[in-house]
MDTraj code that builds the backbone (N, CA, C; nanometers):
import mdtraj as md
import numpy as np

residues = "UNK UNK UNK UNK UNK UNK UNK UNK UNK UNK UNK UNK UNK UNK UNK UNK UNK UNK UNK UNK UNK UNK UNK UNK UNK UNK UNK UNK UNK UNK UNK UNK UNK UNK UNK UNK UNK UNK UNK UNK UNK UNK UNK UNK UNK UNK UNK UNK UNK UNK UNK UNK UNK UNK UNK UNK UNK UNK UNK UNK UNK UNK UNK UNK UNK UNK UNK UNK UNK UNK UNK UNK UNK UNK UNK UNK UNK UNK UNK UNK UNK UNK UNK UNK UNK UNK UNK UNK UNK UNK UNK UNK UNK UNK UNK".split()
xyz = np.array([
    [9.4666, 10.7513, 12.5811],
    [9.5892, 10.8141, 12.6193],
    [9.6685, 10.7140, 12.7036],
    [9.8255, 10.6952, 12.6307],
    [9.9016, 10.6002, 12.7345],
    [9.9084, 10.6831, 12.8906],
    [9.8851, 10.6499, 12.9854],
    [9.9413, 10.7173, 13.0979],
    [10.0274, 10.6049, 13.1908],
    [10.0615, 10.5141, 13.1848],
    [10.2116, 10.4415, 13.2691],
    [10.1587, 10.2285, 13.2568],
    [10.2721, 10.2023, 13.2774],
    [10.2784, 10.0428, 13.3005],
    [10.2991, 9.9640, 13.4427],
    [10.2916, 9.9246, 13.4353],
    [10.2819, 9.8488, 13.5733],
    [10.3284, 9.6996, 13.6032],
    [10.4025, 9.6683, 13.6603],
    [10.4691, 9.5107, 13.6549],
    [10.3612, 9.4208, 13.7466],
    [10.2612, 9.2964, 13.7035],
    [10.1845, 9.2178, 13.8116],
    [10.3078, 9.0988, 13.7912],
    [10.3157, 9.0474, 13.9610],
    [10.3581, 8.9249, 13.9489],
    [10.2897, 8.7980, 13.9770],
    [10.2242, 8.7185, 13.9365],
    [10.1799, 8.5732, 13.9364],
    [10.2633, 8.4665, 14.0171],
    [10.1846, 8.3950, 14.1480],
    [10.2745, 8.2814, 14.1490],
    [10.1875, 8.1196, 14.1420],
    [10.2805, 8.0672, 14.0481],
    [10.2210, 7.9406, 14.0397],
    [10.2524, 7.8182, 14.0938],
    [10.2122, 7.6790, 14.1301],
    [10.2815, 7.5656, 14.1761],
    [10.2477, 7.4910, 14.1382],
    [10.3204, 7.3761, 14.0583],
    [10.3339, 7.2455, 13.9871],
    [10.3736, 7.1316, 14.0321],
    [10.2984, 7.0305, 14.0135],
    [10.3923, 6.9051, 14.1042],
    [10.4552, 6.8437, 13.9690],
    [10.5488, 6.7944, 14.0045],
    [10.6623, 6.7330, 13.9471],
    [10.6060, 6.5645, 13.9156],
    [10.6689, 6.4493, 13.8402],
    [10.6194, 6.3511, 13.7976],
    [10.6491, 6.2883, 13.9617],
    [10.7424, 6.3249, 14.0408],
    [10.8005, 6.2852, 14.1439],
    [10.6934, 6.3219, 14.2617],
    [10.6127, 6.3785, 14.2233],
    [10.5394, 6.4258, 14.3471],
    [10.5920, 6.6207, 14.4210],
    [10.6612, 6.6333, 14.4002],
    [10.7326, 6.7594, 14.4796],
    [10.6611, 6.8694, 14.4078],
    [10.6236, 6.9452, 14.4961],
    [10.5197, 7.0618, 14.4338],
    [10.6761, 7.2013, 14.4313],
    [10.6401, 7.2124, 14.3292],
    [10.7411, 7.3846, 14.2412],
    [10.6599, 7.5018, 14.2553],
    [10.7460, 7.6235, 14.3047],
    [10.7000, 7.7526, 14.3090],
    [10.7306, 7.7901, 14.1816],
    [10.6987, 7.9041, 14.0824],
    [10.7085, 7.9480, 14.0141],
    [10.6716, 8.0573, 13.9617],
    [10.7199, 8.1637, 13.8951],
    [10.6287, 8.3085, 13.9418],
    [10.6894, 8.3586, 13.7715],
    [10.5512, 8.4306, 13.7330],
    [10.5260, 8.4866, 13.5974],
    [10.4811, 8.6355, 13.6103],
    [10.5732, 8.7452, 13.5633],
    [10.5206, 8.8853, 13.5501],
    [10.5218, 8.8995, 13.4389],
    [10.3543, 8.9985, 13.4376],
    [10.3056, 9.0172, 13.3403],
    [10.2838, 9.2009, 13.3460],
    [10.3525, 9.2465, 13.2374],
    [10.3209, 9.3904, 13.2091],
    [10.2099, 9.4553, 13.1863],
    [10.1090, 9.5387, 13.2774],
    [9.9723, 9.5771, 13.2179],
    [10.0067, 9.7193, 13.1939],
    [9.9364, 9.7387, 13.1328],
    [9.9059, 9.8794, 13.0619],
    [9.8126, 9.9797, 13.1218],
    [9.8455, 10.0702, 13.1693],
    [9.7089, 10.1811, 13.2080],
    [9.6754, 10.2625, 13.0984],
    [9.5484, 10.2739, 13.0720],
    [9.5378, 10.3577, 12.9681],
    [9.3739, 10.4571, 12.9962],
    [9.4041, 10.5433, 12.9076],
    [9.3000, 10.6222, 12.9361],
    [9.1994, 10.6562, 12.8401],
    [9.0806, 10.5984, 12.7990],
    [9.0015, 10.6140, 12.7178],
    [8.9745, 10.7552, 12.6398],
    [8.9873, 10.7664, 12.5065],
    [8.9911, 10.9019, 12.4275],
    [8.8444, 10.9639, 12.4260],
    [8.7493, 10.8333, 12.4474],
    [8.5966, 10.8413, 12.4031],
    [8.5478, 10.8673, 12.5520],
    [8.5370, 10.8244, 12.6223],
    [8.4562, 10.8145, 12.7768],
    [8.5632, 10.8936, 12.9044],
    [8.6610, 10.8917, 12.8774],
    [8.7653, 10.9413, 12.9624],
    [8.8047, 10.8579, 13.0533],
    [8.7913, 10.7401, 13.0745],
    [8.8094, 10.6598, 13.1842],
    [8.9075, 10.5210, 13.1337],
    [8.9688, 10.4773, 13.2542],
    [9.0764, 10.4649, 13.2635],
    [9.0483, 10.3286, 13.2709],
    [9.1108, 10.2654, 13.1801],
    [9.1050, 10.0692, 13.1617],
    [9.2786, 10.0468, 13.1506],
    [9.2733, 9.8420, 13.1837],
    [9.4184, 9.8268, 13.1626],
    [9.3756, 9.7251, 13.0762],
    [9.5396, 9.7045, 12.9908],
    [9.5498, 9.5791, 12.8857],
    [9.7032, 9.5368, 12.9172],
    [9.7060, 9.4445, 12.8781],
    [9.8297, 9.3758, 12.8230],
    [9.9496, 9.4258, 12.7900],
    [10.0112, 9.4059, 12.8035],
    [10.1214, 9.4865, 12.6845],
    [10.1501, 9.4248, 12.5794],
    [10.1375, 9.2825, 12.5647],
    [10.1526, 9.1547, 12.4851],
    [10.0269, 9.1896, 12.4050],
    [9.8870, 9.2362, 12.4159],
    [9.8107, 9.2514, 12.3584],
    [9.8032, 9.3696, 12.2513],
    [9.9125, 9.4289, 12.2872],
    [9.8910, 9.5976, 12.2170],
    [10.0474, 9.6122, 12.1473],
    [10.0133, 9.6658, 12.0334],
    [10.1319, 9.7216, 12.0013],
    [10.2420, 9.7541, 12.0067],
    [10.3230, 9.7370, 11.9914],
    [10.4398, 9.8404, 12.0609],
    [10.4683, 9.9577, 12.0218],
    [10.4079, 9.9994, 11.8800],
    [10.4004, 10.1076, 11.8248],
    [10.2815, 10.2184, 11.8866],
    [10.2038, 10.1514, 11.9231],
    [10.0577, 10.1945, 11.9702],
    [10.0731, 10.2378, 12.1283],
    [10.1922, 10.2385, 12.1446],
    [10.2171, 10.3023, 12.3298],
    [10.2883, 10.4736, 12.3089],
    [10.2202, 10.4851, 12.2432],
    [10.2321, 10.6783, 12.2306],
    [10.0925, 10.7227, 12.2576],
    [10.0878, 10.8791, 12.2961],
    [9.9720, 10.9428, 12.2419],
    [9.9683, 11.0390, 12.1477],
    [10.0332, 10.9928, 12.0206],
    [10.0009, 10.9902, 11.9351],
    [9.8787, 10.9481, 11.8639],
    [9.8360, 10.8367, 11.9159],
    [9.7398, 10.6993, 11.8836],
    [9.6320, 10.7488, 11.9592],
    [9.5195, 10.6982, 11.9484],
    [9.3926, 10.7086, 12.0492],
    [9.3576, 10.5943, 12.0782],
    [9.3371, 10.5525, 12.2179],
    [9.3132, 10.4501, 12.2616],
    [9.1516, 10.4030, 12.3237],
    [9.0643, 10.3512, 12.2678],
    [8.9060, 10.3143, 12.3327],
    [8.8838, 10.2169, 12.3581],
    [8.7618, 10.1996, 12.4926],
    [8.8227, 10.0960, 12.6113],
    [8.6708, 10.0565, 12.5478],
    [8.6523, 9.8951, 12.6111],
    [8.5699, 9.8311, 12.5639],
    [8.3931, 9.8226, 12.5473],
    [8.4127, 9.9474, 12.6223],
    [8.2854, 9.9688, 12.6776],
    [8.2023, 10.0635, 12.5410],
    [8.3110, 10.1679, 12.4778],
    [8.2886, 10.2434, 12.3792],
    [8.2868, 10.1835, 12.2323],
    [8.1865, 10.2042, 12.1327],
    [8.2392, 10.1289, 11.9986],
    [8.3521, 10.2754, 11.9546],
    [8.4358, 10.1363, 11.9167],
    [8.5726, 10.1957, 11.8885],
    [8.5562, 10.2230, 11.7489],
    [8.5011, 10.1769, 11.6578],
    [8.4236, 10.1997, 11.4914],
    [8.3535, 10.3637, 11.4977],
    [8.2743, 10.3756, 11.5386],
    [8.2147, 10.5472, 11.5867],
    [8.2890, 10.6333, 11.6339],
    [8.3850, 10.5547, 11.7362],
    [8.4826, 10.6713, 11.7731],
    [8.5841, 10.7287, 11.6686],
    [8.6187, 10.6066, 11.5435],
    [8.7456, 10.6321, 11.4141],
    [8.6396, 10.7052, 11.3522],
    [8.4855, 10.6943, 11.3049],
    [8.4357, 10.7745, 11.2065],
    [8.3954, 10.9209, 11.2795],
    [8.3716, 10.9403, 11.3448],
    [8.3955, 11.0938, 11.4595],
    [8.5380, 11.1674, 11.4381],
    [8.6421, 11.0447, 11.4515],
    [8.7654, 11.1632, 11.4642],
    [8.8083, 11.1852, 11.2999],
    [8.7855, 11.0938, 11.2312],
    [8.8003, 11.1112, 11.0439],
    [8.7058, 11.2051, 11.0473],
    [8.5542, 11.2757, 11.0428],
    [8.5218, 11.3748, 11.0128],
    [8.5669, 11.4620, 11.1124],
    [8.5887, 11.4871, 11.1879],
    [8.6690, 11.5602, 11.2759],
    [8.7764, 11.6446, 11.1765],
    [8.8646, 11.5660, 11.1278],
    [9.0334, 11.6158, 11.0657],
    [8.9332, 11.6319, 10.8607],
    [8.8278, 11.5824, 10.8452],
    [8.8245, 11.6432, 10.7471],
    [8.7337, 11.7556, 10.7716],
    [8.6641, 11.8246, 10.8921],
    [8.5983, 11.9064, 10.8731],
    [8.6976, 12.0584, 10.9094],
    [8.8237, 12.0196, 11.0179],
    [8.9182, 12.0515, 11.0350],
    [9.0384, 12.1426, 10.9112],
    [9.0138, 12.0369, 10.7457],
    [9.1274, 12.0914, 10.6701],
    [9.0011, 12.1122, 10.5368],
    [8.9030, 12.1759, 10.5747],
    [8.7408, 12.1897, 10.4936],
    [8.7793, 12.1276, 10.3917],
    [8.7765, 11.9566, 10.3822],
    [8.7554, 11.8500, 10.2575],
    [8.5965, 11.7837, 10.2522],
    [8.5350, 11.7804, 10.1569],
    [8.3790, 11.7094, 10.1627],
    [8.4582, 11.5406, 10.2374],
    [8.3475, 11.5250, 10.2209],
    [8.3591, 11.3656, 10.2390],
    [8.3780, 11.2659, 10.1073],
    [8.3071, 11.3171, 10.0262],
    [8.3145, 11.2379, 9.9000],
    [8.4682, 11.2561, 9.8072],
    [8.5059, 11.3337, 9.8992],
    [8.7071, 11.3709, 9.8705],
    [8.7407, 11.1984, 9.8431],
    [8.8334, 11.1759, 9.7678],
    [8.8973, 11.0232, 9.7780],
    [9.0457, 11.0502, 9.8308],
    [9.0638, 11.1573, 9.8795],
    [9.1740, 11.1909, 9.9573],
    [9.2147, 11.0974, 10.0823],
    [9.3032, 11.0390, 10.1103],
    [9.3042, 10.9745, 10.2383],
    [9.3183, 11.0409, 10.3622],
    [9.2883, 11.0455, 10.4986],
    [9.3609, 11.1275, 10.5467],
    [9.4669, 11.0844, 10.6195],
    [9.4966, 10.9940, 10.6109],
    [9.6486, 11.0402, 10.6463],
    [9.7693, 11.0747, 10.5362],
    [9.7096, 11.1310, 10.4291],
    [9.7545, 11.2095, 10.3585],
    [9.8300, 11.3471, 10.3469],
    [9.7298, 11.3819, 10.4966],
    [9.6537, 11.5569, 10.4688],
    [9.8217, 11.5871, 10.5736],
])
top = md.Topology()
chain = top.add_chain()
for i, resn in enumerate(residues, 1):
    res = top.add_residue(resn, chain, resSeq=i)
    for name in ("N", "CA", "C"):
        top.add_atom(name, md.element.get_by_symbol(name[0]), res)
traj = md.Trajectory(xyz[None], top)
């Protein structure tokens, strides 16, 4: 589950061919999110994720969970849901 973003700012310093050391500062957008499988709450990137994939629409599983078990759980889930066997060649995002 998306639940909000968050701005980190980075600061860095570079010396120049001249010797003179540069401030410089990089924000980076993280993501809070909330695990669909474990319930608990991890961050990512925003650069790493989707931009389509920041709804909850989507289900989001944090690294700790196999995210493979969690898609074959919620696929029999929605086919046990609209009573299709499994051996259906129906897709579901069909249904």
């Amino acid at each position: 589950m998306y639940l909000e973003q968050e701005k980190l700012e980075k600061v860095y310093y570079r010396t120049s061919k001249l010797g003179k050391v540069h401030r410089y500062v990089r924000t980076l957008t993280i993501l809070k999110l909330q695990c669909d499988n474990c319930l608990s709450i991890f961050f990512k990137e925003k650069g790493r994720l989707s931009p389509k994939r920041l709804d909850n629409k989507y289900y989001h599983c944090c690294t700790n969970c196999d995210s493979k078990r969690f898609a074959q759980k919620k696929g029999s889930e929605k086919r046990s849901f609209w009573n299709i066997p499994v051996s259906s060649s129906t897709p579901i995002d069909r249904l």
